[in-house]
Backbone as numpy.savetxt, mean C-alpha at the origin, in Angstrom:
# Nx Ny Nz CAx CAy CAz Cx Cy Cz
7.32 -18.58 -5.79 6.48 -17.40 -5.79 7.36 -16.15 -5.79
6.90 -15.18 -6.55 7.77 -13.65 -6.73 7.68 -13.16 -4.95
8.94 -12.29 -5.41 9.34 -11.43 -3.94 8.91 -10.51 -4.22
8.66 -9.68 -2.78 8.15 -7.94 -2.60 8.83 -7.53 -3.86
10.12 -7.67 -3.42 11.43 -7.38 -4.35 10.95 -7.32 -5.63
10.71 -8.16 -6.34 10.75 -8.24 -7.89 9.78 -7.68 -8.34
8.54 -7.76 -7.54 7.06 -6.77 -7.86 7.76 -5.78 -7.55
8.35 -4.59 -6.82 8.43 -3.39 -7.05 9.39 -2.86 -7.87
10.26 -4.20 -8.37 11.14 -3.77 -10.09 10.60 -3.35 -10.96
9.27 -4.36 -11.12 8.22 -4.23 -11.99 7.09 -3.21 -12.06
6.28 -2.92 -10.76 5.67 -1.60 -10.30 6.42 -0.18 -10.13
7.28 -0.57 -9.89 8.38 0.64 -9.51 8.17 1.28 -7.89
9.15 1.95 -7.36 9.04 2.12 -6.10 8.75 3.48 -5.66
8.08 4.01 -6.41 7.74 5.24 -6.28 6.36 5.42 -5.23
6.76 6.31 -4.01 5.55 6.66 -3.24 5.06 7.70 -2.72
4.13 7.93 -2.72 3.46 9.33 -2.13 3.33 9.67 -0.53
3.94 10.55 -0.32 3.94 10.44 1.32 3.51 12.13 1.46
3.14 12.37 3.08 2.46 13.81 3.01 2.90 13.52 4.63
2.79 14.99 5.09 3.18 15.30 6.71 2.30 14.98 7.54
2.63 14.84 8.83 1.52 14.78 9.69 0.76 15.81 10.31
1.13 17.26 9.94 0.78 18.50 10.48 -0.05 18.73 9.20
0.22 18.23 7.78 -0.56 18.68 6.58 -2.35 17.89 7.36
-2.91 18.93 6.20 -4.90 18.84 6.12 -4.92 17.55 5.72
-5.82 17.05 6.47 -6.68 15.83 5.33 -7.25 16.38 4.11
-7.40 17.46 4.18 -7.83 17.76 2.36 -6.67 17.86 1.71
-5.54 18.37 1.83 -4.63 18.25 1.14 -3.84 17.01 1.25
-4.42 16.25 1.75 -4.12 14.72 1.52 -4.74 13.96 0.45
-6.26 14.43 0.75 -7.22 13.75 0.17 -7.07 14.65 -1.72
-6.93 15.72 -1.72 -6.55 16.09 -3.17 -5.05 15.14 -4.11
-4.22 14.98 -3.23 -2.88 14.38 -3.61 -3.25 13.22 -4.30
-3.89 12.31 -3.57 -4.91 11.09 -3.26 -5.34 10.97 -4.62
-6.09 11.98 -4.82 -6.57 12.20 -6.35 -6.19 12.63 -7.40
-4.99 13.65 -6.90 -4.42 13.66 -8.19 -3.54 12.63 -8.68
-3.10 11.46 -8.17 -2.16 10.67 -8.07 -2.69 9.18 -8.55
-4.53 9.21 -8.34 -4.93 8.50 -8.39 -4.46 7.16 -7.44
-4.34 7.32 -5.78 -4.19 6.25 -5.51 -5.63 6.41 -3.62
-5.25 5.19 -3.58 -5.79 4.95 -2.16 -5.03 5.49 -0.77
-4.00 5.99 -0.51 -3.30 5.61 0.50 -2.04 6.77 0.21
-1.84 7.37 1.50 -0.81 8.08 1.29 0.45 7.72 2.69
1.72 7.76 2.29 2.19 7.43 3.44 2.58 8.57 4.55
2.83 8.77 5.60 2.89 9.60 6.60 4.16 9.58 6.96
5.05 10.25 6.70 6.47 10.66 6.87 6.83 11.90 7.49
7.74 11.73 8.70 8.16 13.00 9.37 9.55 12.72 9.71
10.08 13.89 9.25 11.59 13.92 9.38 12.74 12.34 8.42
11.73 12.17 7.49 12.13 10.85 7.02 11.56 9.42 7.37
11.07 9.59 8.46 10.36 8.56 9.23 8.95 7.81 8.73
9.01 6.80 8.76 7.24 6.80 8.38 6.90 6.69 9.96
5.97 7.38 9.77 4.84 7.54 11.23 3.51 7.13 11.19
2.60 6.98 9.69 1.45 6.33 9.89 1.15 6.52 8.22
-0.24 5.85 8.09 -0.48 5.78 6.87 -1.67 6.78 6.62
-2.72 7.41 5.90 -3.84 8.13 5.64 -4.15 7.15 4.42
-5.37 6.57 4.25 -6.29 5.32 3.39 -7.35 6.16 2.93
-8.22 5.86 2.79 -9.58 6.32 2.31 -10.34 5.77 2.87
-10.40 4.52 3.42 -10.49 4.32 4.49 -10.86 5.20 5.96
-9.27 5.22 5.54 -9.34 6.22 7.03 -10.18 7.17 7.07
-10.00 8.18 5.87 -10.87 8.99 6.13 -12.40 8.87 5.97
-12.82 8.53 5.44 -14.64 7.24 5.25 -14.91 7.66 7.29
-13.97 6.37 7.68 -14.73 6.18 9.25 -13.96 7.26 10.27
-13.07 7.30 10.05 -12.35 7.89 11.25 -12.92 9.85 10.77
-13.01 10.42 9.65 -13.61 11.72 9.42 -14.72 11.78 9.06
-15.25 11.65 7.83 -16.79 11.65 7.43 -17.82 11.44 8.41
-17.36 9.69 9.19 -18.45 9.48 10.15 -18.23 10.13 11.28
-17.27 10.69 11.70 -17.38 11.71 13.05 -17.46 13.14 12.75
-17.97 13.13 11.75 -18.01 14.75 11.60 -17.00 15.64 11.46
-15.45 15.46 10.84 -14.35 15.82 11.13 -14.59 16.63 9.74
-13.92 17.89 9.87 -13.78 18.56 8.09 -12.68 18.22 7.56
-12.24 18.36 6.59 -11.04 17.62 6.15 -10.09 19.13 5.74
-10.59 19.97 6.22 -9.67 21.33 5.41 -9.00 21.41 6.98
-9.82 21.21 7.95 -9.26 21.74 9.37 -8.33 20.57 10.33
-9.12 19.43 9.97 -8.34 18.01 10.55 -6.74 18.40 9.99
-6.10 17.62 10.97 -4.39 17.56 10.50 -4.44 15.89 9.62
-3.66 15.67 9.24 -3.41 14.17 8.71 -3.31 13.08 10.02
-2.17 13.69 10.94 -2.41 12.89 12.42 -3.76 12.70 13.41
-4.58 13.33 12.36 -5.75 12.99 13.90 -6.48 11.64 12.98
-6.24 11.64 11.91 -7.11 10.28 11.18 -6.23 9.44 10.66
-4.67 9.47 10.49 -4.00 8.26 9.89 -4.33 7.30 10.87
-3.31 5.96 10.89 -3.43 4.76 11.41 -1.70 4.85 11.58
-1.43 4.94 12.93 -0.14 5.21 13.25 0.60 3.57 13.50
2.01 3.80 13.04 2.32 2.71 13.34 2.13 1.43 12.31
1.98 1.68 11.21 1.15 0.59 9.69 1.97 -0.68 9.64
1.16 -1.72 9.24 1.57 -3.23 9.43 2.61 -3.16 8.15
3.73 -3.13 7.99 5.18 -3.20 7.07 5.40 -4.58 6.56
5.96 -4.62 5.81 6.62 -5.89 5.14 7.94 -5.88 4.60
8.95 -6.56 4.45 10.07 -6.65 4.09 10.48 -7.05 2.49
11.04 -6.58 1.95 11.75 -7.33 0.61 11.58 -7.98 0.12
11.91 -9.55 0.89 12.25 -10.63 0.84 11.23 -11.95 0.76
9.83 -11.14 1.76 9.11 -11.84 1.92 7.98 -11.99 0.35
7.62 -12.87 0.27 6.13 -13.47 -1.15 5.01 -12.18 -0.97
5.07 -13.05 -2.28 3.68 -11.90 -2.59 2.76 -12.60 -1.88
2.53 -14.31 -1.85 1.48 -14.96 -0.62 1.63 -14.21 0.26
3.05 -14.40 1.10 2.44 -13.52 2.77 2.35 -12.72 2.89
2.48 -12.05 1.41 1.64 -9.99 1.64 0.18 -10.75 1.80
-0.34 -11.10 0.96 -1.79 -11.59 0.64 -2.27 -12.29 2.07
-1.37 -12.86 2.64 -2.13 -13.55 3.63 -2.08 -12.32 4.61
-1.11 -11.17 4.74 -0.86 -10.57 5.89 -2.03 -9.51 5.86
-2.33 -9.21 4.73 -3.34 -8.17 3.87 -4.89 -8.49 4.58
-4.84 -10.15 3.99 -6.18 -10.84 4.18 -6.54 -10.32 6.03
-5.59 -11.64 6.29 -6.00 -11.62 8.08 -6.13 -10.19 8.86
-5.32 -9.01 8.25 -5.46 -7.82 8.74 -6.37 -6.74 8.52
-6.86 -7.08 7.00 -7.51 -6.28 6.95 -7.07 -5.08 6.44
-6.07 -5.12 5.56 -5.65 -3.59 5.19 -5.19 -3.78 3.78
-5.18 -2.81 2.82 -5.37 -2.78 1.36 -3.92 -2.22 1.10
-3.10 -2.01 1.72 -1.57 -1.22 1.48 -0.49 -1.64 2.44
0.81 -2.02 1.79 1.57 -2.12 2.86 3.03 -1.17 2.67
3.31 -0.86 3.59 4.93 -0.11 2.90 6.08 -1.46 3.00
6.68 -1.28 2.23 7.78 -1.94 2.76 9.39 -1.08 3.05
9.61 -2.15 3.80 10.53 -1.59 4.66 11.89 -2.36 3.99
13.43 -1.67 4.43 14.85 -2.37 4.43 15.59 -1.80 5.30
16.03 -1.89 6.38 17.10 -1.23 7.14 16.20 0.39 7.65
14.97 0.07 7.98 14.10 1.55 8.63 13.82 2.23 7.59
14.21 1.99 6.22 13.72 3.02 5.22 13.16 2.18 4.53
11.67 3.31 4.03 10.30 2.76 2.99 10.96 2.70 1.56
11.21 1.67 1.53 11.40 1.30 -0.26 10.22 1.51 -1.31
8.98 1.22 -0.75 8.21 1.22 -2.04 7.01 1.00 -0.72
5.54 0.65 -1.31 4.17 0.43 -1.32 3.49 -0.72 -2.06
3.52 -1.44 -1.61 2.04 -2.49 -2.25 0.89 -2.42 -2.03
-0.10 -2.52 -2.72 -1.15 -2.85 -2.53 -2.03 -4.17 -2.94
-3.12 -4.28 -2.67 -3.81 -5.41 -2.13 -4.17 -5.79 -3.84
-4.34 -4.60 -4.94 -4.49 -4.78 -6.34 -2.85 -5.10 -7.50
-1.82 -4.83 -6.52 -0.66 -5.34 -6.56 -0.62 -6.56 -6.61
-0.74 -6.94 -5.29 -0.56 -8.55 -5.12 -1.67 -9.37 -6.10
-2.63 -8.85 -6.06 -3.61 -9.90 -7.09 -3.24 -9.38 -8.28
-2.66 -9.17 -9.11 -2.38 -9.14 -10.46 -1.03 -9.63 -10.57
0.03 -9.97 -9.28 0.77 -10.62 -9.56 0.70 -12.11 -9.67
-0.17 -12.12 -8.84 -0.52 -13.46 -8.52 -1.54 -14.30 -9.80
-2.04 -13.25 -10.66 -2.78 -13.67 -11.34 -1.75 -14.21 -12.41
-1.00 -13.31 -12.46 0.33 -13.18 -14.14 0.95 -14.90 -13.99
1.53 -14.50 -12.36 1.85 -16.46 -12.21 0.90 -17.19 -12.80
-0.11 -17.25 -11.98 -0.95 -18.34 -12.43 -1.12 -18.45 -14.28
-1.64 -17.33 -14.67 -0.98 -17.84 -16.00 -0.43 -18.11 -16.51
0.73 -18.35 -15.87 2.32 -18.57 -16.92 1.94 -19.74 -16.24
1.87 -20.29 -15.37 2.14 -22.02 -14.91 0.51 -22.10 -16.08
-0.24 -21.90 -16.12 -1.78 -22.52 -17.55 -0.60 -22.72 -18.55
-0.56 -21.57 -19.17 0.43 -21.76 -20.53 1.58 -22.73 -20.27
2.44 -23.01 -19.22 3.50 -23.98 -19.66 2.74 -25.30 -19.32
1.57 -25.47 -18.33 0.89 -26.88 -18.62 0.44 -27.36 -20.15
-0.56 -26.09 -20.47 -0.76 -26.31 -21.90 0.74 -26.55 -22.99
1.08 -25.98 -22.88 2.73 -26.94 -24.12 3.02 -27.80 -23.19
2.76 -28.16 -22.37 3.44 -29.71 -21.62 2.56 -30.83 -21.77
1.44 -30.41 -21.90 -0.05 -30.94 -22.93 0.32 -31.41 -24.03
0.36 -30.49 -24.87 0.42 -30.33 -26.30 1.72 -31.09 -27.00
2.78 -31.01 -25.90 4.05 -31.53 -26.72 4.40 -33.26 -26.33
């Protein structure tokens, strides 16, 4: 099975991160212009938490929070479940599944290399599975 590693050769490791003193609206615009789910929360280099859409759905919308006045720290999810390099795209998927969360950063030596997501892992996982159809089929055929 492919590594974190080789999916973010292929995705590339490019990620969007925003402050923790920045607006949830100016999170939530980035969000959109960027077209993604998830922004990461970086201070002083650090990751410190994540902001989802998610997040903002339950933790702002449903409490009545505005998003021009909220900071990013009062609705991220501090502390985000990480993954390493090295590890499969399965135990993203399984770590994803059992947790419950659609993004992971990954990590090497304290610094965020890249971002997966939950539409990451299933399209890698899908590409395998086709390549093992196609080499059954010529192992069929020949």
């Amino acid at each position: 099975m492919k590594r974190i590693r080789e999916l973010l050769k292929q995705k590339g490791d490019q990620v969007w991160a925003i402050a923790p003193d920045s607006s949830v609206y100016d999170a939530l615009e980035r969000m959109a212009e960027k077209n993604i789910g998830a922004l990461l929360v970086m201070e002083k280099g650090q990751l410190v938490g994540i902001l989802s859409e998610r997040d903002y759905t339950r933790k702002g919308i449903l409490q009545g929070r505005t998003s021009r006045e909220t900071p990013v720290r009062a609705l991220m999810t501090p502390r985000p479940l990480c993954i390493a390099p090295d590890q499969t795209v399965e135990e993203a998927m399984a770590l994803m599944t059992e947790r419950r969360v659609r993004h992971l950063p990954v990590i090497q030596d304290n610094r965020v290399i890249g971002l997966v997501s939950i539409g990451d892992l299933v399209k890698a996982i899908i590409a395998e599975q086709q390549f093992v159809i196609q080499q059954l089929e010529h192992y069929i055929a020949s």
